[in-house]
C-alpha positions, 0 to 999 in steps of 0.5 A: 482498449490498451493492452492491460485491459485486454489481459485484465477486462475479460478477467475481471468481467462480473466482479464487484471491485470496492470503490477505491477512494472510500478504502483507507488501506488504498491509500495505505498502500502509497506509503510503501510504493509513493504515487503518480500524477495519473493517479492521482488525477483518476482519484480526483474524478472518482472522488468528483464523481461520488460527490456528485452523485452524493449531492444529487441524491441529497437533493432528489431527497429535498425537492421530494419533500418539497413537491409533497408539500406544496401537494399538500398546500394544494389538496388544503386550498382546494374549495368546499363541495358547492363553494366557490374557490377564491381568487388568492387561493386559485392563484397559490394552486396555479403557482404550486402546480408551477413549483411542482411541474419544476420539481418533477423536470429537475428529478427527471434530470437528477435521475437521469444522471444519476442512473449515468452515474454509476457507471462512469464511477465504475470506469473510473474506479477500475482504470484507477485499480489498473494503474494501482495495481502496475505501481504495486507490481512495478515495486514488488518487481524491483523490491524482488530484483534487491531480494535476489541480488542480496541473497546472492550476495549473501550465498557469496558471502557465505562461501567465502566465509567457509572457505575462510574457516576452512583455510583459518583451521588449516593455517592453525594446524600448520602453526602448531605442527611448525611449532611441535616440530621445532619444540621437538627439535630445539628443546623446551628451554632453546624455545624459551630462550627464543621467547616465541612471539607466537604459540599456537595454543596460548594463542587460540585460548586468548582469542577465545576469551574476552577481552577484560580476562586477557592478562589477568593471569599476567600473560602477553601475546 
């Protein structure tokens, strides 16, 4: 017994699982996880096995028809009371009791191996629900590994992108402060002779429009 099914088996001991095979969301779940070469050789027994176990049903089901007919044609060639049974007649008996002796040792066989059956479909059944289950849990795994670096790399992202707010206000206040002072100092008409490149609020108003309104009002940065 490997070890998943020492954690799993006494677990699972007394529940139904479905048949695999016969589930279109089982086979649903490769398309997000693909497959593996184990599994898809336990698909195939399982797969083998219910045809068996279809077919013998199917012709369990036939030779019981056929063993009620040839009873049938038994009980029809059977002589009248007081008469004697004719020698084609006795023969076909003798030849329908042959046939039905064969039915009876091919059900016997049919049933053996089908009370065999199903226990061997659920064997197969739940190794391949083990290994479908370490795929699902190895892809959910690494599908949560990526989550979580991404929501790191999304934190990160975020905190720089705070301080970067921070430090575009902080540089913002110091450009128009720089700015006041100067206006302050040289005058209105030194700074227009100076044609400032620059002018913290002109600026910041531009960049809050879009970009087919800069320059209506003739403006240039």
């Amino acid at each position: 017994m490997s070890r998943t099914d020492e954690v799993y088996k006494p677990a699972l001991a007394g529940k139904k699982l479905p048949v695999l095979t016969l589930d279109n969301k089982w086979y649903r779940l490769f398309t997000q996880t693909g497959t593996t070469g184990e599994i898809k050789e336990l698909e195939e027994r399982l797969n083998d096995l219910l045809k068996r176990q279809g077919k013998l049903n199917t012709e369990s089901k036939e030779i019981r028809k056929l063993k009620a007919k040839l009873m049938d044609e038994i009980v029809s060639l059977m002589p009248e009371e007081g008469k004697e049974q004719d020698t084609q007649s006795i023969k076909k008996q003798e030849q329908n009791q042959k046939l039905i002796k064969e039915c009876n040792e091919k059900l016997d066989a049919y049933q053996d191996e089908l009370l065999d059956l199903p226990k061997e479909i659920d064997e197969v059944n739940y190794e391949l629900m083990l290994r479908t289950m370490e795929l699902c849990y190895q892809q959910i795994k690494f599908n949560t590994q990526e989550i979580d670096e991404i929501s790191d790399w999304i934190n990160n992202v975020r905190i720089e992108l705070k301080k970067n707010v921070i430090r575009k206000q902080e540089i913002e206040i110091h450009n128009q402060n720089l700015y006041s002072y100067m206006h302050d100092i040289f005058g209105a008409d030194v700074i227009e002779i100076f044609d400032m490149a620059y002018n913290p609020e002109e600026r910041k108003v531009k960049r809050s429009m879009p970009k087919g309104e800069i320059g209506k009002d003739g403006g240039n940065e």
